[in-house]
N, C-alpha and C positions, 0 to 999 in steps of 0.2 A: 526447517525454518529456524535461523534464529531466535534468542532469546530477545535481542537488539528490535530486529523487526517487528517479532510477535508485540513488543511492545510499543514501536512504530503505529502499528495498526489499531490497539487497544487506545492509545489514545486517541491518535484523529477520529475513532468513530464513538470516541467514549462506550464502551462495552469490554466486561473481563476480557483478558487474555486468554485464557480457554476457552472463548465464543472465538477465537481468530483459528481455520481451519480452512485446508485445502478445497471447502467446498463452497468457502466464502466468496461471493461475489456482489459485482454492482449491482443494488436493489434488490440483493434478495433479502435485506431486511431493511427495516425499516429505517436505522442508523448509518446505512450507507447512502445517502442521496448526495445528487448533485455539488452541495454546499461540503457534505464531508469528505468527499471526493478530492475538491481541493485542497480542503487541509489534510488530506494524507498525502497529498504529489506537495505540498510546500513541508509536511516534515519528514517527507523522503529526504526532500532536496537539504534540508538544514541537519538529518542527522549524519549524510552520508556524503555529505560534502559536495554534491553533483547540480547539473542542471538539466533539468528533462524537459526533452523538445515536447510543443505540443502533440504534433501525432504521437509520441510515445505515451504521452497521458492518458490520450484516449484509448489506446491499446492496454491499458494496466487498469483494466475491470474485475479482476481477479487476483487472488492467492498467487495462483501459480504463474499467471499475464507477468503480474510485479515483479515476483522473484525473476523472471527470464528478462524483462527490461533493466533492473535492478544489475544483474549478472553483462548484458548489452554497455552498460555503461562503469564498467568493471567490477564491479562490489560484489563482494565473499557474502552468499547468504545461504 
């Protein structure tokens, strides 16, 4: 992952960036709910330039979900 992302992730869910880890997922802590959910798919979308369909948001529940949607809609991660 990225340094870009990792830091992507660190702030939509506000928590260090070495809490961002391949086994991070939706809900599995407390900093990812619903609400931060969105603001991680709104600064996907603003740090990488894209626009992510909704079915694609709901499938990027995870680390590795993201990077493969991420990668779907061309971006180097």
């Amino acid at each position: 992952m990225s340094p870009k992302l990792q830091e992507v992730f660190a702030t939509a869910l506000a928590i260090p960036s070495d809490q961002i880890t391949a086994d991070l997922a939706y809900q599995s802590i407390p900093e990812w709910d619903s609400m931060s959910h969105m603001i991680l798919i709104a600064e996907l979308e603003s740090s990488y330039a894209i626009a992510i369909e909704t079915e694609d948001l709901l499938e990027m529940n995870s680390v590795p979900n993201v990077i493969s949607g991420l990668l779907k809609y061309g971006v180097e991660v």
